[in-house]
C-alpha positions in Angstrom: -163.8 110.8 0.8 -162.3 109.1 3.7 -164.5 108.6 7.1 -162.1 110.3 9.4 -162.4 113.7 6.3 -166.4 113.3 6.6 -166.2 113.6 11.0 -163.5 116.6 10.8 -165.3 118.5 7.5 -169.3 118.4 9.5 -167.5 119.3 12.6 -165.7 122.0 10.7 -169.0 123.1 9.7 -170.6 122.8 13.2 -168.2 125.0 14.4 -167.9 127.2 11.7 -168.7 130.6 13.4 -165.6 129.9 16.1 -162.4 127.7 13.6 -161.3 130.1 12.2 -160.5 132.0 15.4 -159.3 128.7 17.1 -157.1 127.7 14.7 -155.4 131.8 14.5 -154.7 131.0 18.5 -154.0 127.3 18.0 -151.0 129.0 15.5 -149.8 131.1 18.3 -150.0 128.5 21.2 -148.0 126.2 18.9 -145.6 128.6 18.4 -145.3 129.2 21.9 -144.4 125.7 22.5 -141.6 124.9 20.1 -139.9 128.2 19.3 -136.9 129.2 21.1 -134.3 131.5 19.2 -134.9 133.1 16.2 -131.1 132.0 14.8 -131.5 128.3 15.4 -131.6 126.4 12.5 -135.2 124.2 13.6 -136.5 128.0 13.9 -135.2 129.1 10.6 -137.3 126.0 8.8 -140.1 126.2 10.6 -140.8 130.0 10.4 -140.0 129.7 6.3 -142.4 126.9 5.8 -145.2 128.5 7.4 -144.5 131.8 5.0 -144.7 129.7 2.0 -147.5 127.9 3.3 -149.2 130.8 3.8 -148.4 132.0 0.6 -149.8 128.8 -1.3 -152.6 128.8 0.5 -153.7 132.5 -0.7 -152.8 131.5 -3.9 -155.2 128.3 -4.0 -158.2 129.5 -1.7 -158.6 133.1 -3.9 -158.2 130.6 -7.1 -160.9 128.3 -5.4 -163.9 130.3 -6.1 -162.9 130.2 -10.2 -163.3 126.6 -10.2 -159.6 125.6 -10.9 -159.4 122.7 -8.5 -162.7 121.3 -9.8 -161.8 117.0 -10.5 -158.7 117.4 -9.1 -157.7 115.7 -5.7 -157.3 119.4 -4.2 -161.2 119.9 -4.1 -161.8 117.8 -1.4 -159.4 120.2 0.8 -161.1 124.0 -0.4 -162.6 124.4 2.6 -159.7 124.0 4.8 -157.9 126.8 3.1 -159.8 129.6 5.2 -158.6 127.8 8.3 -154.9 126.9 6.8 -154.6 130.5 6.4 -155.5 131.1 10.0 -153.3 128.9 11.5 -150.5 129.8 9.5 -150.9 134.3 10.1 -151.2 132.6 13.9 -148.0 131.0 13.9 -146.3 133.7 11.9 -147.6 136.9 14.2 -147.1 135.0 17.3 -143.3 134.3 16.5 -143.1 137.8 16.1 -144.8 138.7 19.4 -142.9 136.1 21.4 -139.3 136.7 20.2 -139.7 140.5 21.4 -141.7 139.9 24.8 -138.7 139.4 25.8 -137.3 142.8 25.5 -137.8 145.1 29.0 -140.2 147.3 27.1 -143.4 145.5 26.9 -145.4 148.0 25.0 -143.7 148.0 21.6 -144.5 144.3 21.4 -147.7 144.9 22.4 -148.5 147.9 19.7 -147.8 145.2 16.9 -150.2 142.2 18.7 -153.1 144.4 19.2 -153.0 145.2 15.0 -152.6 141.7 14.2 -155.6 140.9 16.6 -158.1 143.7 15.3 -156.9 142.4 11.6 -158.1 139.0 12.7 -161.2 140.2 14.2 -162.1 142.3 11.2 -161.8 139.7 8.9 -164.5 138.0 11.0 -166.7 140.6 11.7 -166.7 141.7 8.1 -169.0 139.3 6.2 -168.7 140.3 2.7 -166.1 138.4 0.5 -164.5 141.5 -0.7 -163.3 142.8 2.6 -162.1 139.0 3.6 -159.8 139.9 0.5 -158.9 143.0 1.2 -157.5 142.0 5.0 -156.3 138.8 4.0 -153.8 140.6 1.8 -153.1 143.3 4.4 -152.7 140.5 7.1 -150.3 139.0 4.7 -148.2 141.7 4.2 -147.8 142.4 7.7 -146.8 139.2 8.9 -144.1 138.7 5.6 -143.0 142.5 6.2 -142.5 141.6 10.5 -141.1 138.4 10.1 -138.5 139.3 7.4 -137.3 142.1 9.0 -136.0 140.0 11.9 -135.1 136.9 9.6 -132.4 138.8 6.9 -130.5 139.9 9.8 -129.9 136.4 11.2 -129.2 135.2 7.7 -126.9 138.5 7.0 -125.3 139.1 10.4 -125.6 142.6 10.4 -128.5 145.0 11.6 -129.2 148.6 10.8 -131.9 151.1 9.1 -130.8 149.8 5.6 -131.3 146.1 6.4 -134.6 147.0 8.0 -135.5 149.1 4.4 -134.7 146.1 2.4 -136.5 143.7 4.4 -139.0 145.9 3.3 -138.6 146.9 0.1 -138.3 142.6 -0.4 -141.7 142.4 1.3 -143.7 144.7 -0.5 -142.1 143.0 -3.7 -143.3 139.6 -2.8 -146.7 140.4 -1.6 -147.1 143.0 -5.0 -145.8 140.3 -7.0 -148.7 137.4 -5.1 -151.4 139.8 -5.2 -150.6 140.7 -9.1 -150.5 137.6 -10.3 -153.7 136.4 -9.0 -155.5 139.3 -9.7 -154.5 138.4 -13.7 -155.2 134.8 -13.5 -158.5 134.9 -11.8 -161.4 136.3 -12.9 -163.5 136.4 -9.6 -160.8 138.5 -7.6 -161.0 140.8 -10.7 -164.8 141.5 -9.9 -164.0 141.4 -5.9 -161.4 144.1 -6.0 -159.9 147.1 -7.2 -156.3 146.4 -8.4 -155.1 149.6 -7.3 -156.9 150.1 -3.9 -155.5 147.3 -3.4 -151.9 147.6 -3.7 -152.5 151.3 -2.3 -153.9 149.9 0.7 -150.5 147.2 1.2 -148.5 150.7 0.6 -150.3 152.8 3.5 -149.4 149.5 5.8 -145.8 149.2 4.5 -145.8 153.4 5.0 -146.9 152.6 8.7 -144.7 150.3 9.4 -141.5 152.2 8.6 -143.3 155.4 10.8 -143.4 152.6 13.8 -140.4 151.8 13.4 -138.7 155.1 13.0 -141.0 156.5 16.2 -139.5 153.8 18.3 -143.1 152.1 18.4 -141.2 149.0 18.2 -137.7 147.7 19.5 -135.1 147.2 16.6 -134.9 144.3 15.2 -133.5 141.8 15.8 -132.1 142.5 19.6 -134.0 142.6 22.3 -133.3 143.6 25.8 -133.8 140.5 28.5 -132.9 142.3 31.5 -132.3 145.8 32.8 -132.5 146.8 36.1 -130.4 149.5 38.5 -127.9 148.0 41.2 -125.7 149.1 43.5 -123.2 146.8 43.0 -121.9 144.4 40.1 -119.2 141.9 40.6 -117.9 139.7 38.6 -117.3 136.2 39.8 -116.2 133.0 37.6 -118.3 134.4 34.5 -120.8 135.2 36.1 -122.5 138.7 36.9 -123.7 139.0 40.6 -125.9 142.0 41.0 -126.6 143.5 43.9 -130.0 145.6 44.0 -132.6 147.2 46.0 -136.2 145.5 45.6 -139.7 147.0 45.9 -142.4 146.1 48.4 -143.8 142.2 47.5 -147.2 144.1 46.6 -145.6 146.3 43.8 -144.6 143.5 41.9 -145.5 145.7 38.5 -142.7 148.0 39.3 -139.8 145.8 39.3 -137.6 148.0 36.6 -138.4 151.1 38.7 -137.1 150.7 42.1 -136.8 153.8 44.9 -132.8 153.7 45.1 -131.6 154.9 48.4 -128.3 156.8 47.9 -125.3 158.1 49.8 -123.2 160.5 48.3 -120.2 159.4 46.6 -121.5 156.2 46.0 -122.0 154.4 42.6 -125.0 153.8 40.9 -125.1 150.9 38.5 -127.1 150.0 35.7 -127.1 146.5 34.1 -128.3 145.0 31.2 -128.4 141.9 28.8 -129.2 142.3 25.5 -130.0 139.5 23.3 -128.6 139.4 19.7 -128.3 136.3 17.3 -125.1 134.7 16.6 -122.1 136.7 15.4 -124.0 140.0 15.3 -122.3 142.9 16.5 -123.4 146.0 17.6 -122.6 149.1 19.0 -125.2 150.0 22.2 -125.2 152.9 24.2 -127.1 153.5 28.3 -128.2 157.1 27.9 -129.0 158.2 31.2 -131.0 160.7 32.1 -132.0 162.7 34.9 -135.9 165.1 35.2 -135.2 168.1 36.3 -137.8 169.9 38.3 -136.5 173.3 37.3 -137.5 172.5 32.9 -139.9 169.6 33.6 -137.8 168.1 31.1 -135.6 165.5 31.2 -132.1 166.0 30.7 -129.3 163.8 29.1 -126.9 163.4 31.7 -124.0 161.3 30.0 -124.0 158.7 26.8 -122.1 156.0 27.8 -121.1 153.1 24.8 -120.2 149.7 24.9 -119.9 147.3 21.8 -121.8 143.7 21.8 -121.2 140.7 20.5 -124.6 138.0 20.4 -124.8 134.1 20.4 -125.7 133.8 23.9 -128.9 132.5 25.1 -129.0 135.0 28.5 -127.8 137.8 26.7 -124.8 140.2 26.4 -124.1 141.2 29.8 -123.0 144.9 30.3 -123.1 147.7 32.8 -122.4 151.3 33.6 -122.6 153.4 36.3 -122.0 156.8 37.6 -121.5 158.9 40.8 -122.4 162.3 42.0 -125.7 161.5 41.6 -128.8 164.0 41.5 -132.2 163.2 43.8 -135.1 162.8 42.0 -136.3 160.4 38.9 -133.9 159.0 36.5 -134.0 157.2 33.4 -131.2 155.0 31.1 -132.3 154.4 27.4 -130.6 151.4 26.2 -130.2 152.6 22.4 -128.3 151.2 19.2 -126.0 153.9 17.3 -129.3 154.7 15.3 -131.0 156.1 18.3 -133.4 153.3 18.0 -134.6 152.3 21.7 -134.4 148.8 22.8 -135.5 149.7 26.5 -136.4 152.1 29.1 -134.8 151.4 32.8 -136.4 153.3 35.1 -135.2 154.1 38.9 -135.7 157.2 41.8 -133.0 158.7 43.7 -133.6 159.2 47.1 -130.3 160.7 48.9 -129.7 160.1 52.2 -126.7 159.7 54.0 -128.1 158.0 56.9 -130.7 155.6 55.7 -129.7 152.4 55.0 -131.3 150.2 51.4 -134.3 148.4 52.4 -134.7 144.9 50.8 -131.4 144.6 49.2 -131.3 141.1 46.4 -129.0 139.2 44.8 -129.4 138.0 41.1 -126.9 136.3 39.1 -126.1 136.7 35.5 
C-alpha cells in the first residue's frame, strides 16, 4: 500500500470516533459551495453520481464483512466505505435542505434536516452492527425518496401529487430492490437482520413521508417561494418590480415577513411574491388571503386570488395581488399551488388610521 494510504488510513483510525461525522458535514458544506439550481445540467450530474455512489457503496461495505473483496484491489479501500457513505447521505440531504431554504417558510425545511440529523446521530450512538444496518437503509431511503421527488419534475416538466406518488413509488422500488438483493447474496446481513422488519421499517418511512407531505410539513416540490412580503405599492419599471413597503424597527430583524402595516381607508394593500420554479414548468398558484376575526378566533378566507407561473428564472416568478377595504387586525396570504399544498405563509397587521402616516417606508427592487 502506498505511503500517502498508510498516513490517511492511521489518521482515519486516530480519529475514528469523530470521521464519520466530519465527513456527513464535509458532504453538506461541499454542497453548499458548488450547488446552485436544481435544473442546471452540472447539478443534475453531480446529484445522480452521488446517488449511485451511495448506492455502490451500500452494496460493497454490507458485502465487506462476507469476505468478497478478500485479494482483490478493493480490500485495501473497506474501511473507507463507512466514511464514503457519510459523505455521500451528506451531500445528498444537504442538497435537499439548501434548494428549499430558500422558500419564505423556514420550518418545513427544517422538519426534514432535524430527521436527517438524529438519523446520523443514531447511527453513531447505536453501537451494534445491526442497528448501523438498519439506519443505514432507512437513511438511504430517505435521501433517494427526497432527492427524487424534486429531480423527476425537472426531468419531466411537470409537478403535481401524481408526480410526487411516483417519485415514490420509484423510490421505494429501488431501495426494495438494493436491500433484497443483498440480503440473498450475503450471508452475514442474513444473520444481522430480519428481511421483513426491514422492508417494514423502509414502508413506515415511505408512509411518513407521504403524511408530511400531504400535512403541508414540507413545501411542494419542486418550487419554492424566494420572496414574499406586503407592500403598499408595486410598480413596474423597465422589467423590473419596485416595491414599496413599510419596515420594522432595526431590532426586530426576525420579523421581516410580518410588518405592522399602517393603513388609510381606501387604500390598496399589496402583496408580492417570487416563486422559484425550474425551467419550463408551469403552474397555476393562488395568494389566499386571510383575515382573524376576533368575533370566531378563527381565521377567515377573505378572497382566493390565482395567477399562472411560468419558471426558468433565477429571482423567481414575480407576481402580486392586492385588495382594498381592508379590515384592522392580523392578516395572512397563503401562497398555495392548485393542490392546496402551501409554499408560504406572509404574514402582516393592519393598523387603520387615517391620520398616521407609515413609519420607515423601503424600497426593494425585483
Amino acid at each position: 500500500m502506498p505511503a500517502n494510504d498508510n498516513r490517511f488510513l492511521t489518521f482515519i483510525r486516530k480519529h475514528q470516533k469523530y470521521a464519520p461525522i466530519i465527513f456527513f458535514v464535509g458532504g453538506f458544506v461541499w454542497d453548499s459551495l458548488t450547488l446552485g439550481r436544481i435544473d442546471r445540467m452540472y447539478d443534475r450530474i453531480v446529484l445522480c453520481s452521488y446517488l449511485t455512489s451511495l448506492t455502490v457503496c451500500l452494496y460493497l461495505y454490507n458485502l465487506a464483512g462476507d469476505g468478497k473483496w478478500k485479494g482483490k484491489l478493493i480490500e485495501r479501500y473497506e474501511e473507507y466505505f463507512p466514511l464514503a457513505i457519510q459523505f455521500f447521505l451528506g451531500g445528498l440531504s444537504s442538497a435537499y435542505v439548501i434548494y428549499f431554504s430558500r422558500s419564505v417558510s423556514l420550518t418545513k425545511t427544517t422538519a426534514f434536516f432535524v430527521i436527517l440529523v438524529i438519523l446520523l446521530f443514531a447511527n453513531e450512538l447505536l453501537k451494534k452492527r445491526i442497528s448501523n444496518k438498519y439506519l443505514q437503509f432507512s437513511a438511504y431511503f430517505f435521501v433517494n425518496f427526497t432527492f427524487l421527488t424534486f429531480f423527476i419534475p425537472v426531468l419531466i416538466k411537470e409537478m403535481n401529487t401524481s408526480v410526487f406518488m411516483i417519485s415514490g413509488f420509484i423510490s421505494l422500488t429501488i431501495t426494495f430492490a438494493l436491500i433484497i438483493y443483498i440480503y440473498a447474496v450475503s450471508p452475514s446481513t442474513r444473520l444481522e437482520i430480519h428481511l421483513i422488519r426491514m422492508l417494514g421499517l423502509v414502508t413506515g418511512i415511505y408512509l411518513m413521508i407521504n403524511a408530511f407531505y400531504f400535512f403541508n410539513l414540507i413545501p411542494p416540490v419542486p418550487l419554492a417561494l424566494q420572496t414574499g412580503m406586503a407592500a403598499h405599492s408595486i410598480e413596474k419599471e423597465n422589467d423590473n418590480y419596485i416595491v414599496t413597503y413599510e419596515k420594522d424597527a432595526w431590532y426586530k430583524f426576525w420579523r421581516e415577513n410580518r410588518i405592522q402595516y399602517s393603513y388609510h381607508p381606501g387604500d390598496n394593500v399589496f402583496v408580492f411574491s417570487s416563486i422559484f420554479a425550474p425551467s419550463e414548468l408551469e403552474k397555476s398558484i393562488s395568494h389566499r388571503w386571510k383575515w382573524f376575526s376576533p368575533h370566531t378566533n378563527q381565521w377567515e378566507v377573505i378572497e382566493n386570488i390565482d395567477f399562472e407561473i411560468t419558471g426558468g428564472r433565477d429571482g423567481g416568478y414575480r407576481g402580486y395581488t392586492y385588495k382594498s377595504n381592508m379590515m384592522d387586525g392580523d392578516w395572512r396570504v397563503d401562497v398555495i399551488t392548485e393542490e392546496e399544498l402551501v409554499l408560504g405563509v406572509i404574514d402582516f397587521k393592519i393598523e387603520i388610521d387615517s391620520l398616521t402616516q407609515p413609519k420607515r417606508l423601503a424600497k426593494r427592487i425585483f
